[in-house]
C-alpha positions in Angstrom: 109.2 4.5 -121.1 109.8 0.9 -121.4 112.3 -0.1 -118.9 115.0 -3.4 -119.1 114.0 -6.6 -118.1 114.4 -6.5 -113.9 117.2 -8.8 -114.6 119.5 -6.6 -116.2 121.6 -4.8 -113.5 123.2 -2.3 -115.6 121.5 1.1 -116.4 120.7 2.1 -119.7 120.4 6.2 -120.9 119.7 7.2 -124.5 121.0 10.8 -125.3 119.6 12.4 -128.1 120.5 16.1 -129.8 119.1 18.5 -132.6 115.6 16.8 -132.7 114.4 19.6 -134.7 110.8 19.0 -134.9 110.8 15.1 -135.2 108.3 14.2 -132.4 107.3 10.6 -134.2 110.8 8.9 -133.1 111.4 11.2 -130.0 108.0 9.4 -128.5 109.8 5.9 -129.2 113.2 7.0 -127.8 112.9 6.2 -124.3 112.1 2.7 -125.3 114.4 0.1 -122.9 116.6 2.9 -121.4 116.5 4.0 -118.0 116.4 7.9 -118.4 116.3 9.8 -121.8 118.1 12.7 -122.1 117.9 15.3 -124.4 120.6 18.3 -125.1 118.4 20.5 -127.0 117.6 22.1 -130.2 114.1 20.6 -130.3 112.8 23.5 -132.6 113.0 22.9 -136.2 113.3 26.7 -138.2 114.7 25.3 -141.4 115.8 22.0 -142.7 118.9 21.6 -144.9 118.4 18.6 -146.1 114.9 19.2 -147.1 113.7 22.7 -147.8 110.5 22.3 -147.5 110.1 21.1 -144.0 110.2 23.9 -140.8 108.7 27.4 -140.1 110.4 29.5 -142.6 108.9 27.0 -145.7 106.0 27.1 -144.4 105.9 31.1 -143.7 107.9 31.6 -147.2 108.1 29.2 -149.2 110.4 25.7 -150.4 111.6 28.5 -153.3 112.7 31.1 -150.8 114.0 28.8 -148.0 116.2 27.2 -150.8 117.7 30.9 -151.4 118.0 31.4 -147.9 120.2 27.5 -147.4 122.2 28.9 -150.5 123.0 32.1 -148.9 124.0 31.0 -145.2 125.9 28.1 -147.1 128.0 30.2 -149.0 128.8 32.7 -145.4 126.8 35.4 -147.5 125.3 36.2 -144.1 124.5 40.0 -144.3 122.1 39.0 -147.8 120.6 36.0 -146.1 119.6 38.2 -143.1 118.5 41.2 -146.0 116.3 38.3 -147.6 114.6 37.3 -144.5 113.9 41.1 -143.4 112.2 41.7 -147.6 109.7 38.5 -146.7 109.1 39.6 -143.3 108.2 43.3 -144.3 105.5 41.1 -146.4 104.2 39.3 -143.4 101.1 41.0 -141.2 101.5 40.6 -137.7 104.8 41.2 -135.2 107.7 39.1 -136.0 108.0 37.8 -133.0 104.6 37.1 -132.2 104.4 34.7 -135.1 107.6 33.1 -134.8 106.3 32.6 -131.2 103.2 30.5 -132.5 104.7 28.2 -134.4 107.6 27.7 -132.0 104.7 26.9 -129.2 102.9 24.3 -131.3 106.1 22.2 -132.1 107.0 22.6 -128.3 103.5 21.3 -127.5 103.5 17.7 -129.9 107.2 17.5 -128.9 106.8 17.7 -125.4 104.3 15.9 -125.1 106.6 13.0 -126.7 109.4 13.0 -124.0 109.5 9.9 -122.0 109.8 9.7 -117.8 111.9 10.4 -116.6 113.9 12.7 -119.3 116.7 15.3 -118.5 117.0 18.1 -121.0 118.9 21.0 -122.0 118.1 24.2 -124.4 119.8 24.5 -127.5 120.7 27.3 -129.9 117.7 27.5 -131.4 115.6 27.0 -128.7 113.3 29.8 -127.0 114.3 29.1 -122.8 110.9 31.0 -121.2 108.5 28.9 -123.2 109.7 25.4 -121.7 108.9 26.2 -118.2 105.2 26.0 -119.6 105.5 22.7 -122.0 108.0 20.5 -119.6 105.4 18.1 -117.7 105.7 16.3 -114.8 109.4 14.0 -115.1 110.9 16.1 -117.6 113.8 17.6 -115.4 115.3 20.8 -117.3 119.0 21.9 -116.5 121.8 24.5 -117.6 124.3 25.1 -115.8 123.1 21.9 -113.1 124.1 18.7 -112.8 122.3 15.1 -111.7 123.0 11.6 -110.1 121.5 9.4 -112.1 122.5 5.4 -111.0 125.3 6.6 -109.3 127.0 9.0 -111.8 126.8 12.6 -112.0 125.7 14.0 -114.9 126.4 17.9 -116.0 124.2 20.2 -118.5 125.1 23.8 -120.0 122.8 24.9 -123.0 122.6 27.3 -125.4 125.2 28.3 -127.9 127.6 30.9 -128.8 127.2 34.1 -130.4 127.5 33.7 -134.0 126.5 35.3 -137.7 123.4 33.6 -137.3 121.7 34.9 -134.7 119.8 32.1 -133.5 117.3 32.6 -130.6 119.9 31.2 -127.6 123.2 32.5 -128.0 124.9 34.1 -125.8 128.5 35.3 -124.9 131.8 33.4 -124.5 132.2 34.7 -120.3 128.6 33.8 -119.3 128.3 30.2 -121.2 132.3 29.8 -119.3 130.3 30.8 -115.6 127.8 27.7 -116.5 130.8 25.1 -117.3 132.4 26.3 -114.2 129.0 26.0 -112.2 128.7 22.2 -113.3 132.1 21.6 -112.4 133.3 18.0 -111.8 131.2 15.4 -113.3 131.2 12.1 -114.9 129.4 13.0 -118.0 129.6 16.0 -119.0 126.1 17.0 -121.2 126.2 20.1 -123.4 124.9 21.7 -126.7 127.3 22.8 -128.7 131.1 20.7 -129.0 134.6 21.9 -127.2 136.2 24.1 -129.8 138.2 21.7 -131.8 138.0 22.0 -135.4 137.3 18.0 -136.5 134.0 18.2 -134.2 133.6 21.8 -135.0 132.9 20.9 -139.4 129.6 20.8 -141.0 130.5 18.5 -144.1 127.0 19.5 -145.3 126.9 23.1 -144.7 130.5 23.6 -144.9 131.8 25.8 -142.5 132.8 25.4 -139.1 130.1 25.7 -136.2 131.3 28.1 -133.0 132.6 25.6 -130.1 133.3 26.7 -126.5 137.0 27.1 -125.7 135.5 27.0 -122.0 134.4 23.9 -122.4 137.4 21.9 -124.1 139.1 23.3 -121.0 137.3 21.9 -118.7 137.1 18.6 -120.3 141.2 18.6 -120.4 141.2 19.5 -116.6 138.3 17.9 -114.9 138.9 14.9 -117.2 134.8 13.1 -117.5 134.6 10.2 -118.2 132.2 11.5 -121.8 131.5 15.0 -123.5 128.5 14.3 -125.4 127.0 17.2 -127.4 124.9 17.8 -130.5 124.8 21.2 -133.0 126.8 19.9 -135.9 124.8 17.7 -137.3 126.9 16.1 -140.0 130.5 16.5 -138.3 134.0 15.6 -139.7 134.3 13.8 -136.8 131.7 12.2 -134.5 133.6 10.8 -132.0 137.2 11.5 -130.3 139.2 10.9 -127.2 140.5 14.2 -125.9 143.0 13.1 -122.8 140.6 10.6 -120.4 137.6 11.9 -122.2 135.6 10.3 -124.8 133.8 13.1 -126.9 130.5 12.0 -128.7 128.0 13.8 -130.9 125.0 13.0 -130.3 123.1 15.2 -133.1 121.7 13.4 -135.6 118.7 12.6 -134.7 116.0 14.3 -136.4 117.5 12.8 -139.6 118.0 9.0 -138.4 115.2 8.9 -135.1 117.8 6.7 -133.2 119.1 7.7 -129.5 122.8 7.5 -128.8 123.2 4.6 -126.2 125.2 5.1 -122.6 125.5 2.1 -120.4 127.0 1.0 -117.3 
């Protein structure tokens, strides 16, 4: 990681979200901050804007991933999920298993990419048990944990909520509430998904509304940090909003323009 000119006292972090498999501008992110951190969602499954890019194309098809973005798009859920289990009957070999590989070889090129030192989080569509084997030496993972990093305390929670979806890290409203109440106070306040308010909550793209955590916008009213940055909707209403003493960020568009969100003090 390239760090600021020793002249420059203030401290520089780049925060990025929803990388989704582009490891090209991930290795240059680091570049003249302090600390990278990452919020998760580094997998890329399926890309909306371009159907042929992620491991359903390239397991099914552009033809077939363009039914499937149709499908989701239109909240046909149950025949999106009927389509996927008609291609996988077709495919030899356990589900899982191969879902597993290709997961495991963008974890390896993406990994590899993160600067030193970087602080990370899982996101919705990320499989937790494999990082344990890909995060090298300064990548720090956290959920549920917070950090001092030049003097301010910095608080993760990953994952997302249960939806329609069914992505790989979702889990329920009372145990993603135990890991914002585990972080507790912080200055920055580091998660996944966005505090359930409908303006951060819309896809423009997709259209629909992504699932936000009631838990969290809670704890942002009463432990007032001083940012709620987040990623998951990755062309939002609304990017950016003050909720109270809070400023609320997305971070998550950077697989589709490779450039970090800036935090400095």
């Amino acid at each position: 990681m390239t760090r600021p000119p020793s002249g420059d006292r203030r401290t520089r972090v780049h925060v990025v979200s929803d990388v989704h498999g582009n490891a090209r501008d991930l290795a240059r992110a680091g570049d003249g901050a302090d600390a990278l951190i990452c919020l998760g969602d580094l997998v890329l499954f399926l890309d909306y804007a371009d159907h042929s890019r992620g491991i359903f194309p390239d397991l099914f098809g552009t033809e077939n991933a363009d039914r499937l973005v149709a499908l989701r798009t239109a909240r046909r859920f149950e025949e999106a999920r009927e389509l996927g289990a008609r291609l996988w009957a077709g495919i030899d070999g356990d589900r899982t298993a191969v879902i597993e590989r290709a997961v495991r070889r963008q974890y390896a090129e993406l990994f590899a990419a993160f600067p030193t030192p970087t602080y990370a989080t899982y996101g919705n569509v990320d499989m937790p048990p494999l990082w344990k084997e890909y995060a090298h030496e300064g990548v720090t993972v956290l959920d549920g944990q917070r950090v001092e990093i030049a003097g301010r305390v910095f608080g993760f929670v990953g994952g997302g909520l249960r939806t329609p979806m069914r992505t790989p890290f979702e889990i329920g409203d009372e145990e993603y509430a135990a890991k914002i109440e585990a972080v507790g106070e912080v200055d920055v306040l580091c998660t996944h998904i966005p505090p359930d308010v409908p303006e951060l909550l819309y896809d423009t793209v997709a259209r629909r509304f992504e699932r936000g955590s009631r838990a969290l916008l809670d704890a942002i009213r009463r432990t007032r940090p001083r940012y709620a940055l987040f990623g998951h909707v990755h062309q939002p209403l609304v990017r950016r909003m003050r909720i109270g003493a809070t400023e609320c960020v997305n971070v998550g568009h950077f697989a589709r323009t490779g450039t970090p969100w800036v935090l400095q003090w």
